[in-house]
C-alpha positions in Angstrom: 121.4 35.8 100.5 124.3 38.0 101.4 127.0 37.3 99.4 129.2 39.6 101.3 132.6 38.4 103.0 133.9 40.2 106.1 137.5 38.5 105.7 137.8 38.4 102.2 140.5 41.5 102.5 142.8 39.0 104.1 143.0 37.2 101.0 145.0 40.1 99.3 148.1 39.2 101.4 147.8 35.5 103.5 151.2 36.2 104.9 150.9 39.7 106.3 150.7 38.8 110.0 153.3 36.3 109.7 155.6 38.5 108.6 155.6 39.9 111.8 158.1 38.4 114.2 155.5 38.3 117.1 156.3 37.6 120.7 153.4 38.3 123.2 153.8 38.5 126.9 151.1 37.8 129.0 150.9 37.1 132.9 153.4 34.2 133.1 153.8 33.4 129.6 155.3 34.3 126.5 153.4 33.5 123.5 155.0 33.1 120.3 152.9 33.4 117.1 154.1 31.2 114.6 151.1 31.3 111.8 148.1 33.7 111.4 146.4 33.8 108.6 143.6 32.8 106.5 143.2 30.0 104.1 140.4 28.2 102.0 140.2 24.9 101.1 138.6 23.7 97.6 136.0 22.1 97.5 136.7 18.0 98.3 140.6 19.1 99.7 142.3 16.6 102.0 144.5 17.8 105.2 145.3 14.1 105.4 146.6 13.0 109.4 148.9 15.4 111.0 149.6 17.4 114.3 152.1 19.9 115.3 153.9 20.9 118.3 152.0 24.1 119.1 148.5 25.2 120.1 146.8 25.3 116.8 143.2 27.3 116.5 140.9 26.8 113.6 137.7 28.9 113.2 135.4 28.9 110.5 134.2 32.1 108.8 132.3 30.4 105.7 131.8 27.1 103.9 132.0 23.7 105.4 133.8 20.5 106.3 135.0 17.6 108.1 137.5 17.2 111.0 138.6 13.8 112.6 140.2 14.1 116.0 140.9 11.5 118.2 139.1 9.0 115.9 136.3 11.0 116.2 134.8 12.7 112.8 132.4 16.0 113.4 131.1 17.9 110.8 132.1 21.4 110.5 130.2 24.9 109.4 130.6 28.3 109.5 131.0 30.2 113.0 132.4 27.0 114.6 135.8 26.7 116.2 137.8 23.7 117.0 141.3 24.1 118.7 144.4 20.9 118.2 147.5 20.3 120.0 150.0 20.0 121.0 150.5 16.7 119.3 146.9 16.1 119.0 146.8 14.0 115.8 143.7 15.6 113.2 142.7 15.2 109.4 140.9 18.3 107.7 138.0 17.9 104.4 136.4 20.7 102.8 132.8 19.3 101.5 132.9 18.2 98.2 130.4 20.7 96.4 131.9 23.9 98.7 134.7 25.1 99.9 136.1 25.9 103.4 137.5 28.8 104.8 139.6 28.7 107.9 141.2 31.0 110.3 144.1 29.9 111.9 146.1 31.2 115.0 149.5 29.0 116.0 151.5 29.9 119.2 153.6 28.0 120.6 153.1 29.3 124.5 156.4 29.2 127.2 156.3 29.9 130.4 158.7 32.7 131.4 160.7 31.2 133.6 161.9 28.5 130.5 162.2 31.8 128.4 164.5 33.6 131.2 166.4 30.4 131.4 167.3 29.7 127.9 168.0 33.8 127.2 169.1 35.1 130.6 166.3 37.5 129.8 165.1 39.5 132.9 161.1 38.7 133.3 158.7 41.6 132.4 156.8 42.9 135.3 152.9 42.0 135.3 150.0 43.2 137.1 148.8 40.8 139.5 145.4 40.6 138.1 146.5 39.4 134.6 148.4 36.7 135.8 145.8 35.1 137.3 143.5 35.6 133.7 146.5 34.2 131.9 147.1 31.2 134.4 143.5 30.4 134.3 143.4 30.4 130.6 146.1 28.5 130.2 144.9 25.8 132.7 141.8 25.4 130.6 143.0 25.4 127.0 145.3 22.3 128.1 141.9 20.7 129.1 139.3 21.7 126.5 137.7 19.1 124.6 138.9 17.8 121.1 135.4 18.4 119.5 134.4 21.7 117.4 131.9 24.4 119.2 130.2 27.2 118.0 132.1 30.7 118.2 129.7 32.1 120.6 131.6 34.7 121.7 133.3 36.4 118.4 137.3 35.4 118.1 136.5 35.6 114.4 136.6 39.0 114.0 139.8 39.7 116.1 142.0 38.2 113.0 140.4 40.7 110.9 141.3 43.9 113.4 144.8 42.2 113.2 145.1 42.3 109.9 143.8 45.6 109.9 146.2 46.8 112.3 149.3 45.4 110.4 148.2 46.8 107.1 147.3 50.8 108.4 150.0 50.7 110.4 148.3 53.0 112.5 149.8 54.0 116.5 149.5 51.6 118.7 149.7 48.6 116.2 151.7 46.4 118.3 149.7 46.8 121.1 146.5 45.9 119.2 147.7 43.1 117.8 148.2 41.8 121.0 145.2 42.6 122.4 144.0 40.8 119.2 145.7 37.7 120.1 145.0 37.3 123.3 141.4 37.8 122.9 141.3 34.9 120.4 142.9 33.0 123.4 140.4 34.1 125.6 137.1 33.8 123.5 138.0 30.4 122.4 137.9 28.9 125.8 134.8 30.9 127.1 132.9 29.1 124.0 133.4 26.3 126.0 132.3 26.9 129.3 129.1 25.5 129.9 127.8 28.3 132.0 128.8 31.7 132.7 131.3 32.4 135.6 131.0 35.1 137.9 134.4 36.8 137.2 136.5 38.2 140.1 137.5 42.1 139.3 140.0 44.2 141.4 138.0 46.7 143.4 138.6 50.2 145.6 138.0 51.3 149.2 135.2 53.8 148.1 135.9 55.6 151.0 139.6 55.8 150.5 139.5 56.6 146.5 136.9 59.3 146.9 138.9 60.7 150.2 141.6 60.8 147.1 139.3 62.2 144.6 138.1 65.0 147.2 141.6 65.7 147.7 142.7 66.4 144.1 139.7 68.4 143.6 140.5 70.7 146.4 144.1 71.3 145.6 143.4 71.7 142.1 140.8 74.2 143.0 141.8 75.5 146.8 142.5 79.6 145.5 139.0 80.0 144.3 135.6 79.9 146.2 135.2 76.3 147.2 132.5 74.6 149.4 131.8 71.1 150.7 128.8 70.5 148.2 131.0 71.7 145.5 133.4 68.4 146.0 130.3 66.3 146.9 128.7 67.2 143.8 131.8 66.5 141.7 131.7 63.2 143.4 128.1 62.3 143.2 127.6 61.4 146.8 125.9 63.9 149.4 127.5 66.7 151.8 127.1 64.3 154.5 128.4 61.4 153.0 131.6 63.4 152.0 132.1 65.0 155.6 131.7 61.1 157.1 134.5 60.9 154.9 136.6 63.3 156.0 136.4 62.2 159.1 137.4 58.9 158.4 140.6 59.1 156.2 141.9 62.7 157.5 142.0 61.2 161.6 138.9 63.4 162.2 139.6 66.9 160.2 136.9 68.6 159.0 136.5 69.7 155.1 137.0 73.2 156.3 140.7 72.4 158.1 141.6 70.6 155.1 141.0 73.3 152.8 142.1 75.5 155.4 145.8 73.3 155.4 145.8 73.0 151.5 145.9 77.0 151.4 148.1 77.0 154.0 150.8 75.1 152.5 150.2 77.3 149.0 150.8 80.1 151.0 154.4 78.8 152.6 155.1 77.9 148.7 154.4 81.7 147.9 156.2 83.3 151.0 159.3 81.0 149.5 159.3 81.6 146.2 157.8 85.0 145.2 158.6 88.4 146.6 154.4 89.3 146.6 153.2 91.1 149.2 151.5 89.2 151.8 147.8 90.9 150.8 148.8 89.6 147.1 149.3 86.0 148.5 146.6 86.2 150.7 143.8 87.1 147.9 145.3 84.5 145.4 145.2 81.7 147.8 141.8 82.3 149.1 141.7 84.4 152.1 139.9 86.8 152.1 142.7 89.3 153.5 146.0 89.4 154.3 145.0 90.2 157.9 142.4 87.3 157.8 146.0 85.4 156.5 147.6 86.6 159.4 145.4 85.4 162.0 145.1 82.0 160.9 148.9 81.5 159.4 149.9 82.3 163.5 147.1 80.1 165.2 148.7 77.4 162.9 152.3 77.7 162.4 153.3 80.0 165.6 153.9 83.1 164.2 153.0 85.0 161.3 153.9 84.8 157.6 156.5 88.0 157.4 158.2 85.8 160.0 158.3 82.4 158.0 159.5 84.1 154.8 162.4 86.0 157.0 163.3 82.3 158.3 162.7 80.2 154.8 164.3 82.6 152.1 167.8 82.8 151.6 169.8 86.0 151.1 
């Protein structure tokens, strides 16, 4: 039998998290974490009837137990979670030949608009996405059932990284610690869902993004030897695929007048400002020559390059 306990470091200091004067936001909501931390019960000890104001989340890493809500007893083991409140009424046992450890995560969640209210605090911004997670979270942990369910999908572990976090104090330990909690918010209600939801993810115009893609490529690259299967290559589609593209998003240009107006406009930059000679700008912009330059810089612009520079640079 393994004897080994994965939380057992959070025994050298219960209080470490709660230390921390934690305020998440998420979506619409701010949570506020008022106790995190791990505690065992003896063997045979009573939580006699209680219940608190806030969302209270229990999990059990090892041992086993007894929990009475709503009249109801269920027995309790390790791996299972069981979530109370607010103002959900519960008694707690450890079994009398083994004790009972317990996890526990309480927030007390506000919406933002009670938080800007009381504080005059100006609401931080949230992406669009996220506030529809937190909303549907939220809507679900004020209906889950007052019964205990398996830990199916691993909240446990999250108050260990936590802990982890706060004691390294490595970069980026706030930001983990969130992360932390809001995964514990998360997991929990997914161990409840009866079957697996297909979740809705933001997603791209292909087209448009690799359009984008093509074009940071090019510019990024546009005084060297470039090609169309270069950038189709870099974007794992064919040559085709990536001239259908073109045509598409740049109202019908070609790779070849892209490239050609990319160098183009690198050119104008040069002519501006450096004092090079026109074959210097020419070769490091690729053109092949600053006659070649010539040609093309007066079929686009009207006349030739000598002429913009006289007209661009100030004396």
């Amino acid at each position: 039998m393994n004897n080994h306990f994965s939380y057992e470091r959070m025994k050298d200091r219960q209080d470490a998290l709660e230390r921390l004067d934690l305020k998440v936001y998420w979506g619409r909501y701010e949570i506020r974490v008022l106790r995190f931390h791990l505690t065992t019960f003896p063997p045979g000890k009573i939580v006699s009837f209680h219940k608190h104001a806030e969302y209270e989340f229990h999990f059990i890493p090892r041992g086993k137990g007894t929990v009475i809500m709503d009249e109801q007893p269920y027995a309790l083991r390790e791996g299972m979670f069981y979530l109370t409140g607010p103002n959900v009424l519960h008694y707690q046992e450890a079994d009398q030949t083994e004790a009972m450890d317990e996890l526990c995560l309480h927030v007390d969640i506000i919406p933002l608009e009670e938080v800007a209210n009381d504080t005059n605090q100006v609401r931080p911004m949230s992406d669009p996405w996220e506030i529809a997670e937190a909303d549907d979270c939220m809507e679900k942990l004020r209906g889950m059932p007052l019964k205990p369910t398996m830990d199916i999908h691993r909240a446990m572990p999250y108050f260990h990284e936590a802990y982890q976090a706060s004691q390294e104090r490595y970069p980026g330990l706030y930001t983990t610690i969130k992360q932390c909690i809001i995964q514990i918010l998360l997991r929990a209600v997914r161990a409840y869902e009866s079957e697996p939801t297909e979740a809705e993810l933001p997603s791209r115009d292909m087209k448009a993004y690799r359009y984008q893609l093509a074009l940071e490529y090019i510019y990024a690259n546009s005084s060297g030897e470039i090609v169309l299967d270069d950038v189709a290559e870099k974007l794992h589609i064919s040559s085709r695929q990536l001239q259908r593209i073109f045509k598409e998003q740049a109202d019908g240009h070609s790779f070849s007048e892209i490239l050609e107006h990319v160098r183009l406009e690198a050119v104008c930059r040069k002519l501006i400002e450096t004092t090079w000679p026109i074959d210097k700008i020419a070769m490091h912009e690729g053109f092949s020559s600053g006659s070649y330059l010539h040609t093309v810089f007066r079929k686009r612009y009207g006349y030739t390059p000598s002429t913009y520079r006289a007209k661009n640079v100030k004396v």
